[in-house]
N, C-alpha and C positions, 0 to 999 in steps of 0.2 A: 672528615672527608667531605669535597666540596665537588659536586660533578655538575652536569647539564643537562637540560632539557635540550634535543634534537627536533621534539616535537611531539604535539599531544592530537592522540587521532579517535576522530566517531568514525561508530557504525554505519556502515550503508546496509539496506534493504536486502538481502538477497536472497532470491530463491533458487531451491535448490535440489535434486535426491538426496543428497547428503548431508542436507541440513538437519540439526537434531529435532526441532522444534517441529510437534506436529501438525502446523501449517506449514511446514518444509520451509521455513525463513528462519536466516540466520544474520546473525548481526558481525560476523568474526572479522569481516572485510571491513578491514577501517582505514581510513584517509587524513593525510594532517588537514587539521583545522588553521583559518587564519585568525591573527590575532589573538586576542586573551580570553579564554574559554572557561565560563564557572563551573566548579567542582563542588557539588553538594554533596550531604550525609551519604545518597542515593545512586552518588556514582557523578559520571562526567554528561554535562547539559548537551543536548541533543545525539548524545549516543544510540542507537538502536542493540536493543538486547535481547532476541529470539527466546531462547531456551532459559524461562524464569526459573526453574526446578532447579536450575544447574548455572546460571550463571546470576550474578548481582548481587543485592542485597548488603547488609552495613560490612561484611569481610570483607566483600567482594566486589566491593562498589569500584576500586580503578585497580588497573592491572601495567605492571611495568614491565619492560622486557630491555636487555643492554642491547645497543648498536653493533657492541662487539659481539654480542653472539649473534645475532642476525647475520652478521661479517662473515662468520664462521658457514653456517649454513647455507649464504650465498656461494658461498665456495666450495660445501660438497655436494652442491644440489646443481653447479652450474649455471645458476640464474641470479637474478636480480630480486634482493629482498627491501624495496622501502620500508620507510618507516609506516610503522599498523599490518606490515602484510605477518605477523605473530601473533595478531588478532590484538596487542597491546594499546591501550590508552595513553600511556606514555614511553615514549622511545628515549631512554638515558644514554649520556656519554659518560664515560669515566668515574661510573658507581659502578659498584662491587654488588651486583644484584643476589647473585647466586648467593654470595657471601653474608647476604643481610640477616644480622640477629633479628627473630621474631621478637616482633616489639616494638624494635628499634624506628624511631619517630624523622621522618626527615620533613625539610620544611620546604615548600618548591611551590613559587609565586607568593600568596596571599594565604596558600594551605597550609595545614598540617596533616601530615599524613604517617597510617602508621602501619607495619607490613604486619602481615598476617599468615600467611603460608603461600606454599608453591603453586603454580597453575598444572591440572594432572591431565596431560595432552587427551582428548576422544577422540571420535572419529569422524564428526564435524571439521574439525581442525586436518584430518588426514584428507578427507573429501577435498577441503579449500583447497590444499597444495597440489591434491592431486601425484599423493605420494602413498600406496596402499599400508606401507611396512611402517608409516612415523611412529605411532605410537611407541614401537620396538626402540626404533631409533632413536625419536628423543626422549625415550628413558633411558636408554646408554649411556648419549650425551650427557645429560643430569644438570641443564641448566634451565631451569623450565619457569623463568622469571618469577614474579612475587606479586601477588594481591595484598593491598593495603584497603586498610577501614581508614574515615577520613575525620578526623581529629577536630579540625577548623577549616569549615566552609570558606572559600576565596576563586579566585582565581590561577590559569598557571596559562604559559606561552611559550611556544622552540624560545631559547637563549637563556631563560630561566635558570637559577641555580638548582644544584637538588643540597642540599646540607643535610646531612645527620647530625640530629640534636639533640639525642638521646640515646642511647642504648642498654638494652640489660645486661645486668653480669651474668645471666645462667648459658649465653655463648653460643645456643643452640639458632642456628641458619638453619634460611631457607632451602641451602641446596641437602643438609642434614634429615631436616624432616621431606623432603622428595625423596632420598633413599632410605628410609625409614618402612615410608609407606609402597615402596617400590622391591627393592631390588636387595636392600638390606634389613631384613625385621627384623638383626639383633640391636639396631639401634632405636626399636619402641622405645623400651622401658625411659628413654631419654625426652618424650615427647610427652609425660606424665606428669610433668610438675613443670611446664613453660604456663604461667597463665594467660598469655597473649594468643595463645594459640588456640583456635576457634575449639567449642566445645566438643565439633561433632567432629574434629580431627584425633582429638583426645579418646572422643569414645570409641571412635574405629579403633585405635591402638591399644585402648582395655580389651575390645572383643577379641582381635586376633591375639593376644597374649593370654586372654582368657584361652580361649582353642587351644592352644600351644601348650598349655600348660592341662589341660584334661586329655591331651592325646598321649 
């Protein structure tokens, strides 16, 4: 499967009450960039990232969200959603984000990149929109894009391909483990033997099956 890059967006500054970060700055407001943007271990070059406890780091370092769901959104929210207004680093066309096998390696510019799990909406994100109930909502929804760790440092730019060039056979998506950890815990036990999938996703899914299983 071969999609696009729409466009790759930094953080701006913002402050804010709603911001998570307890200097009340949030990074979630992001903007496309012009031209070819380097993408290290660390995440995307000149991004701003408020809330370190909660966002970044080698998972977590770029965050993708599809056009078409933003599409979607623009349209039950009655507004206009550019590309970055999902807080995403990169805005894909015609990848199957929701769909993406944990693991699963795509190559997009001079990167390698490799997805990791779903993004779990706060209330930072509910603030930005200025929508009280999203969290509810976009766990309904259940398309909550996909954090990639980054394989090979390069660069990426809008028109860019995205290719998957890799994927695992154990088949377990990103939109799988968002209801997993959401809305469907009979699908844990499935989130136990992906080894792509960050540790501390794993070990949430031991403790809640642990509880579950002593109650």
């Amino acid at each position: 499967m071969t999609g696009r890059l729409v466009a790759v967006n930094l953080g701006v500054v913002t402050e804010a009450a709603w911001a998570g970060d307890a200097s009340g700055r949030s990074g979630i407001d992001k903007r496309p960039a012009d031209g070819r943007v380097p993408i290290q271990a660390g995440g995307v070059d000149g991004d701003f990232i408020g809330e370190r406890a909660h966002h970044g780091g080698p998972d977590q370092a770029v965050y993708a969200y599809a056009e078409e769901d933003a599409r979607w959104w623009a349209a039950e929210l009655g507004r206009p959603l550019p590309p970055g207004a999902v807080g995403e680093n990169l805005t894909t066309r015609a990848v199957d984000v929701t769909g993406a096998v944990i693991g699963e390696c795509w190559a997009v510019g001079s990167t390698l990149l490799q997805v990791t799990k779903p993004r779990t909406p706060c209330r930072t994100f509910a603030g930005f929109w200025g929508v009280p109930d999203l969290i509810k909502r976009f766990t309904v929804r259940g398309a909550p894009g996909a954090y990639l760790r980054v394989l090979r440092a390069g660069d990426a730019a809008a028109g860019d391909p995205v290719e998957v060039v890799d994927r695992p056979a154990h088949g377990v998506t990103v939109g799988e483990v968002f209801r997993a950890v959401t809305l469907e815990p009979a699908l844990l036990p499935r989130l136990l033997d992906v080894p792509e999938l960050p540790e501390s996703v794993r070990d949430k899914a031991r403790r809640r099956l642990g509880a579950t299983a002593g109650s």
